[in-house]
C-alpha positions in Angstrom: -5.3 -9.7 18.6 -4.9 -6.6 16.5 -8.0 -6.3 14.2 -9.0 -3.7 11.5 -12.7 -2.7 12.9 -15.3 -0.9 11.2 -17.1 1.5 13.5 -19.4 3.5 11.2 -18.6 5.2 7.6 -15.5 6.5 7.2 -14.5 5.6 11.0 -12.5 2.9 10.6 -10.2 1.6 13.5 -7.8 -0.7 15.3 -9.2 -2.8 18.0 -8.2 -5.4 20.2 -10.8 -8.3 19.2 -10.9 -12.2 20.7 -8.5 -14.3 19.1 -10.2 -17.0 16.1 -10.2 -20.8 17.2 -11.0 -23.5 15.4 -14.9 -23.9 15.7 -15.7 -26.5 13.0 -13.2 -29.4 11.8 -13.2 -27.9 8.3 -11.8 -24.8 9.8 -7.7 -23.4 9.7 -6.4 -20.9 11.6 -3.8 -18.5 9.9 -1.4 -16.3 11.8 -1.3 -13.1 8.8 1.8 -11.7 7.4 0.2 -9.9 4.6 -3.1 -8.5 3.7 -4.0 -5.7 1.3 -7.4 -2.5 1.5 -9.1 -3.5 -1.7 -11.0 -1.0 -3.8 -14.1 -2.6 -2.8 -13.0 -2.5 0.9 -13.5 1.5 0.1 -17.1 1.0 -0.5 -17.5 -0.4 2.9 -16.0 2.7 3.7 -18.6 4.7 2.6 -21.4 3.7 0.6 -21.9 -0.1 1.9 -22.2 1.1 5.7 -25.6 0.2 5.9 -24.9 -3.5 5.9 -22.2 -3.3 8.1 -22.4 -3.5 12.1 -20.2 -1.9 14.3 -17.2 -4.0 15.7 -17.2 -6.1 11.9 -13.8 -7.0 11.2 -12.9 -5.6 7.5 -10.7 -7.3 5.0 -10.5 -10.1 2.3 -6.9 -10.2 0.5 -4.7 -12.0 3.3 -2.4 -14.5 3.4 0.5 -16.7 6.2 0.9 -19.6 7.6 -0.9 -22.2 9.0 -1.1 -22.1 12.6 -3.7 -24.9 13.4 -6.2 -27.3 11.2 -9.8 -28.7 12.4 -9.7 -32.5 12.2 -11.6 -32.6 8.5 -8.1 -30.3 6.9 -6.0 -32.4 5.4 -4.7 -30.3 2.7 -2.7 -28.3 4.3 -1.0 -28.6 7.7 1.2 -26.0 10.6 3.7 -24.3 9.3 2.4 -24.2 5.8 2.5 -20.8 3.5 -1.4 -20.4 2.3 -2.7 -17.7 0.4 -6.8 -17.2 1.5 -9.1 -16.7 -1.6 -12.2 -13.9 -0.8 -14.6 -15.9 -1.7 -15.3 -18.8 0.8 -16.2 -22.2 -0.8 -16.3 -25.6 0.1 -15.1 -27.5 -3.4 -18.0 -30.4 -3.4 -21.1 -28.5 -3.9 -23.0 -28.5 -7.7 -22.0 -25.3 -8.3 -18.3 -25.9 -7.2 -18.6 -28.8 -9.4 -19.2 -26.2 -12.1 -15.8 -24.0 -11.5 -18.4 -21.6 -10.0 -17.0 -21.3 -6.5 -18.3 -17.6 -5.8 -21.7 -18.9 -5.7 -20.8 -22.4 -3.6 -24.2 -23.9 -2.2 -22.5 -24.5 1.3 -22.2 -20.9 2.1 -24.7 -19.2 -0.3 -26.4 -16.5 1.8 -30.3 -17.5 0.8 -31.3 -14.7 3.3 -29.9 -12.5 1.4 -30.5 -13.7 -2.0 -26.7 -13.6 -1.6 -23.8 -15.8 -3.5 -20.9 -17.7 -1.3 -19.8 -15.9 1.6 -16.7 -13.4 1.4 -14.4 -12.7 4.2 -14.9 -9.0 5.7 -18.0 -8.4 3.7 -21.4 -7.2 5.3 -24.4 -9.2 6.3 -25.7 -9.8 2.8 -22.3 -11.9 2.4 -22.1 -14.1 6.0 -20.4 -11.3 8.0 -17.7 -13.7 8.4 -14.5 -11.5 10.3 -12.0 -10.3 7.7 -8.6 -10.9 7.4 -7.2 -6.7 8.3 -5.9 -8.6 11.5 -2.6 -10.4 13.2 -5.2 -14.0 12.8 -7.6 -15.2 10.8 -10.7 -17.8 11.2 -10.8 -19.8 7.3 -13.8 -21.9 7.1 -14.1 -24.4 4.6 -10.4 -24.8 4.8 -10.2 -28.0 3.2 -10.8 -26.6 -0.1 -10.3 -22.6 0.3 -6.7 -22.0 1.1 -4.0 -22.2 -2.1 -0.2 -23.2 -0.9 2.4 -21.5 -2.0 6.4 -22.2 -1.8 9.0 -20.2 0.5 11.5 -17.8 -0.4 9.7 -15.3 -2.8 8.2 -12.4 -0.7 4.8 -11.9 0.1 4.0 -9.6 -3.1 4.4 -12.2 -5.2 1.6 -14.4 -4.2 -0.5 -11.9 -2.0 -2.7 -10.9 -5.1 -3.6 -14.4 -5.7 -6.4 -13.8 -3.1 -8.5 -11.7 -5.2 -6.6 -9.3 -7.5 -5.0 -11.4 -9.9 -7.9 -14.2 -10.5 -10.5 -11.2 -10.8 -8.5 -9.4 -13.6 -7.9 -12.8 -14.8 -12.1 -13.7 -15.5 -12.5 -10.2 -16.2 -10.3 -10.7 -19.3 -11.2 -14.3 -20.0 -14.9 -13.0 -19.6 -14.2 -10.0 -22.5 -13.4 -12.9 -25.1 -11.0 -10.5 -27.0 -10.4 -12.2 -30.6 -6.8 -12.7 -31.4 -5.1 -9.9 -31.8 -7.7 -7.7 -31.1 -7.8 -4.8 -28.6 -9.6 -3.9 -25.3 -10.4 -0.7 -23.7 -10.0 -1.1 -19.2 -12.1 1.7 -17.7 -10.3 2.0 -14.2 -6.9 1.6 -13.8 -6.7 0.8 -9.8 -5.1 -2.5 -9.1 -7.5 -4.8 -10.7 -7.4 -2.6 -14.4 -4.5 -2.4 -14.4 -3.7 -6.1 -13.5 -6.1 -6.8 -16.4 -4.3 -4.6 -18.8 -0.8 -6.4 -18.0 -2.5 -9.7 -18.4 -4.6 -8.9 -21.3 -1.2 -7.5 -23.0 0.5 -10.8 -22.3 -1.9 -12.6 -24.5 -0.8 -9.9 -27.7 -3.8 -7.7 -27.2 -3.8 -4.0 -28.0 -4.9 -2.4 -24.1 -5.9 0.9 -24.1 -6.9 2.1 -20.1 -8.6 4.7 -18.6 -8.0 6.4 -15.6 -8.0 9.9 -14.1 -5.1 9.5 -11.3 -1.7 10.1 -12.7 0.2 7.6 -10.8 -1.9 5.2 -11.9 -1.8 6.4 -15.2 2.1 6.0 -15.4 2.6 2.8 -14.1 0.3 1.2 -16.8 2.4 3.4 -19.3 5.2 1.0 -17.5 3.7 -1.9 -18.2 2.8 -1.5 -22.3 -1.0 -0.1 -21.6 -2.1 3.1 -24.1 -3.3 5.1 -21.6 -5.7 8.0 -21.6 -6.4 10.3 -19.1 -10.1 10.8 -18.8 -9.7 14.8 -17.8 -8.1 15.6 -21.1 -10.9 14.2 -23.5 -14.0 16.1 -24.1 -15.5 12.6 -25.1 -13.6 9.7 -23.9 -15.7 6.8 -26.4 -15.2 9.2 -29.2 -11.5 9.0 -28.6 -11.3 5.5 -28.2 -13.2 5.0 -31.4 -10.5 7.5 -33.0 -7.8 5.3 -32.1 -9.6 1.8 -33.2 -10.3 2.4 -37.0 -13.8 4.3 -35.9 -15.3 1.0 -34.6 -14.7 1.0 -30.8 -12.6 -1.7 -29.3 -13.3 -5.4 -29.4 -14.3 -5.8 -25.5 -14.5 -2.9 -22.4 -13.7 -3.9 -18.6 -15.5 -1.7 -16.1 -12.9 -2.4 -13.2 -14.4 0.7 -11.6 -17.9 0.1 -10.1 -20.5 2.0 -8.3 -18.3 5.1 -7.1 -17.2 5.8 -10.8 -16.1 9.8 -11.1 -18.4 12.0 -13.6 -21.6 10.7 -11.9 -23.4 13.4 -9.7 -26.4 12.3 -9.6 -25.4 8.6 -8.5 -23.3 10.5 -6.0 -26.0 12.5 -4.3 -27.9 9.1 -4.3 -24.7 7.2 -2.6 -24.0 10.3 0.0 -28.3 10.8 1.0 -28.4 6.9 1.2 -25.6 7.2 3.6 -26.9 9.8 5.7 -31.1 7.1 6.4 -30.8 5.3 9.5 -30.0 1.4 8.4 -33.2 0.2 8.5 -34.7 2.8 5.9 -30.8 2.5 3.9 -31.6 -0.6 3.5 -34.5 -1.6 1.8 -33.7 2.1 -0.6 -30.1 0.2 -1.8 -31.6 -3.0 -2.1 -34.6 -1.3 -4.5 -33.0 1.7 -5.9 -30.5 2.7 -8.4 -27.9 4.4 -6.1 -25.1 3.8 -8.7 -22.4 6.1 -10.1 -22.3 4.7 -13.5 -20.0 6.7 -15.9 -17.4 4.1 -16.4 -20.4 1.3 -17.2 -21.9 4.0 -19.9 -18.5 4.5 -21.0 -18.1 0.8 -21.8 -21.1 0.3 -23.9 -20.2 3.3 -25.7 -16.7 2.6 -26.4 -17.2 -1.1 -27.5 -18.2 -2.2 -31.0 -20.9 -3.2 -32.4 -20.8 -6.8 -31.4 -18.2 -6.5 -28.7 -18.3 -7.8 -25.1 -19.3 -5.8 -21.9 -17.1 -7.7 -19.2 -17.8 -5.8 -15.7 -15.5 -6.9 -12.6 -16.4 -3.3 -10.6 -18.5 -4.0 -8.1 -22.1 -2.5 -8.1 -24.7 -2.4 -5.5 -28.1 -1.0 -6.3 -31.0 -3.1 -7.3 -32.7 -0.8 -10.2 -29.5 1.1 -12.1 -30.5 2.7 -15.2 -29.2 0.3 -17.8 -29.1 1.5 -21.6 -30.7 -2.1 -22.8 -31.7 -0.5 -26.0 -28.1 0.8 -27.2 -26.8 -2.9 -25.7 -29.5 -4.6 -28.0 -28.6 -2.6 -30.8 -25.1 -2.9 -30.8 -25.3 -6.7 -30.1 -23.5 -6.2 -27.0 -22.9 -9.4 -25.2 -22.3 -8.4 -21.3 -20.6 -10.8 -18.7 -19.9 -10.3 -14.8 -19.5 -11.4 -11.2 -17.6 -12.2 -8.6 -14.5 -13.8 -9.3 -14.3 -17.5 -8.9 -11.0 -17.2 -7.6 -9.9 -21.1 -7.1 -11.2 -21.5 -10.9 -7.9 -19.1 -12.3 -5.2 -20.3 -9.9 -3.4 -23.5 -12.0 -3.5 -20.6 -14.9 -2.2 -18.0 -12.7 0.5 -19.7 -10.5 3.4 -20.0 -13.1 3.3 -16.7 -13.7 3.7 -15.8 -9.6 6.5 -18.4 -9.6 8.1 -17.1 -12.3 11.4 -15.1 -10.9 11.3 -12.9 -13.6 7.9 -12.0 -12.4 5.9 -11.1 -15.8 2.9 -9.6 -14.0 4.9 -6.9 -12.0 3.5 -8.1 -8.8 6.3 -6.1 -7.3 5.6 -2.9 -8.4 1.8 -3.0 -7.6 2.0 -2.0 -3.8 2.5 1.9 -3.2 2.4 1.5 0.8 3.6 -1.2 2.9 2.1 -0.1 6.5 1.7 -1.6 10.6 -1.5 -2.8 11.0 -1.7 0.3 13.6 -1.7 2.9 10.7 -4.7 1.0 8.6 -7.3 3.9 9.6 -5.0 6.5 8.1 -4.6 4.3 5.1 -8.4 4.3 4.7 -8.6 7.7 4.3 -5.2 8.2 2.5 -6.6 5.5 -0.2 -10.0 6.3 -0.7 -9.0 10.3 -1.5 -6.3 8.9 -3.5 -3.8 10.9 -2.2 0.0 10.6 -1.4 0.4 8.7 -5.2 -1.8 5.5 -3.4 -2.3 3.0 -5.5 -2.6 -0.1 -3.5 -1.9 -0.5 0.4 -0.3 -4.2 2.1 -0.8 -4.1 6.0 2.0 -6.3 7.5 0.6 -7.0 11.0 4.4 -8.6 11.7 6.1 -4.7 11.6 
C-alpha cells in the first residue's frame, strides 16, 4: 500500500509499505478514505525527529471502513463506517475505568515513562504505524473505533478522531463560569474548534492568531479576534477588552513551536541538528520549548482564572512562571485528549445536518495521498491560506 513515511526532518515521503493484517484478535483492519496532517504531525516534522526512525509511518486523524476484525471484535464488523480515535485504548483497564483513556494501562509506554500509545507517534508513544496511508492496523479495536452512519461526507465525522474531542476537554478543562469569557491563543484547527464550541455554550471567545486566514474564519464563526502583530502587548489588550481583569480561562492550543520565542527556537533548531542519541537525552532534560503563547496565557487570565493547555509541549525542564501562577491563583489543567471520554457529547452535534460546528468549512486542502510531502511543507510554512489538509487516499 501507499503510506505517508517519515525519512528524516522535513523529508517526508510516499512509500510503498507491506500491507497491515490482523496480528492479534483484538485487532481491525481499516481500508482509509480520510485522514487529516495535524498540527502536531508538524512537530514530527521538525522538532520531534529525534524519536522518529526512518521508514515510521506518520498520521493519527483517519477514518473508513471496516475491512476485517480479529476474532475478540465484536463491536464493529466489514463494511462498517469507523472513525479511529489517536489515542489507542483498550476500555477495561483502571484508568479506562476512570474516563482516562489517553493514559490506558494496556498500552502505557512504561519505557518511556509514556501515557497510552498514539497512532503515527514516535517511540516514546509505541511507534505504532499511522494512519497517512490507503490501510490501517487498529489495535485494541474492540474498544477504539467509534461508528458512524452513511450519507454525510467524511468532514463531518473526520474530526471526531482528535480535533473535535481535544477542543472539547480543552474547554471543559478551562471551567469558564456562565457567561463568562475565554481568551484561545492559536487559532489552527483545534483553537479555533474550541472557540466555536466554547461560543455555543454563550461564552464571550476572544482568539489569537497571527495568520489571516485563520483569523477570518473565526471572525466567521462569532470569535473576537485579534491579530497578535498589531498589538504592542497582546495581555494588555485582552485585559482592555475584559473590564481590566483578564479573561475568565486562556487555551494555549499552540504548543512548543509558538511564534515570538527565539530563544526556544534556537534551542528546537540546535536540538535538531545532535545526532539522536545526544537529541535525545538534551529533549528529554532540557527546556527546548517556544513558550510565548503559554506566557501569554498566564498573563492574560485573571486572577483566579484557569490555565487549560491542549498544545502540545515536549521538553522536560521549561521555564515555568510558578510564582506569577501562585500569585494569581492560577489553576492550570492539561493533556492528551481522552478522546472516547467526549464522543456521546460530541456526536449530535456531527449528526446534526445543520452542522453547528462548521465541520465543513474547517478543511482548506483536500489532496491524493501522492501530494502529502508537498502538503508537509505547504502546512508547516503556512502558506497558500493552509489551514487544515484531508488526504483522501481513494483520489
Amino acid at each position: 500500500m501507499k503510506a505517508v513515511v517519515w525519512h528524516g526532518p522535513r523529508d517526508v515521503r510516499v512509500d510503498e509499505v507491506e500491507d497491515p493484517r490482523i496480528e492479534e484478535p483484538t485487532d481491525a483492519v481499516i481500508k482509509i478514505t480520510s485522514t487529516a496532517i495535524c498540527g502536531s504531525d508538524l512537530h514530527l516534522y521538525e522538532v520531534l525527529g529525534p524519536f522518529m526512525s526512518e521508514g515510521d509511518v506518520l498520521g493519527h486523524e483517519p477514518m473508513g471502513i471496516v475491512e476485517e476484525v480479529g476474532s475478540g471484535v465484536e463491536q464493529i464488523k466489514a463494511g462498517d463506517r469507523v472513525v479511529i480515535p489517536f489515542n489507542i485504548s483498550c476500555g477495561n483497564c483502571w484508568m479506562c475505568d476512570q474516563n482516562l483513556f489517553a493514559q490506558c494501562e494496556a498500552t502505557q509506554n512504561r519505557d518511556q515513562d509514556k501515557g497510552a500509545s498514539l497512532f503515527g507517534y514516535t517511540k516514546l508513544y509505541g511507534q505504532v504505524p499511522g494512519g497517512q496511508a490507503e490501510y490501517l492496523r487498529v489495535p485494541q479495536a474492540h474498544f477504539g473505533p467509534i461508528k458512524v452512519p452513511e450519507g454525510p461526507p467524511d468532514d463531518r465525522f473526520l474530526y471526531l478522531s482528535d480535533v473535535l474531542p481535544t477542543a472539547m476537554q480543552a474547554v471543559e478543562y478551562a471551567d469558564v463560569p456562565e457567561g463568562g469569557t475565554l481568551a484561545v491563543f492559536g487559532l489552527g484547527p483545534i483553537g479555533t474548534m474550541c472557540g466555536r464550541i466554547a461560543a455555543r455554550k454563550g461564552q464571550r471567545v476572544i482568539g489569537i492568531d497571527l495568520v489571516p486566514e485563520r483569523l477570518q474564519l473565526a471572525e466567521k464563526h462569532g470569535i473576537e479576534a485579534l491579530d497578535l502583530e498589531e498589538h504592542e502587548e497582546i495581555s494588555d489588550t485582552i485585559r482592555e477588552m475584559t473590564g481590566g481583569r483578564g479573561t475568565d480561562a486562556t487555551i494555549d492550543a499552540v504548543g512548543m513551536e509558538a511564534h515570538g520565542a527565539p530563544v526556544g527556537k534556537l534551542a528546537q533548531k540546535a536540538a535538531g541538528l545532535l545526532p539522536d542519541a545526544i537529541a535525545e537525552p538534551l529533549i528529554k532534560r532540557a527546556g527546548i520549548d517556544r513558550m510565548a503563547a503559554l506566557y501569554h496565557c498566564i498573563d492574560s487570565v485573571r486572577r483566579g482564572g484557569t490555565v487549560s493547555i491542549s498544545g502540545v509541549y515536549g521538553g522536560m525542564a521549561d521555564p515555568i512562571p510558578v510564582f506569577q501562577l501562585f500569585d494569581k491563583g492560577i489553576q492550570v489543567r492539561m493533556g492528551q485528549a481522552h478522546v472516547k471520554r467526549w464522543i456521546d457529547d460530541l456526536m449530535p452535534l456531527v449528526t446534526d445536518d445543520a452542522d453547528p460546528l462548521g465541520t465543513a468549512d474547517l478543511a482548506s486542502h483536500k489532496i491524493p495521498i501522492d501530494a502529502a510531502p508537498a502538503a508537509y511543507e505547504m502546512f508547516q510554512k503556512k502558506e497558500d491560506g493552509a489551514t487544515k489538509v484531508v488526504i483522501e487516499p481513494g483520489r
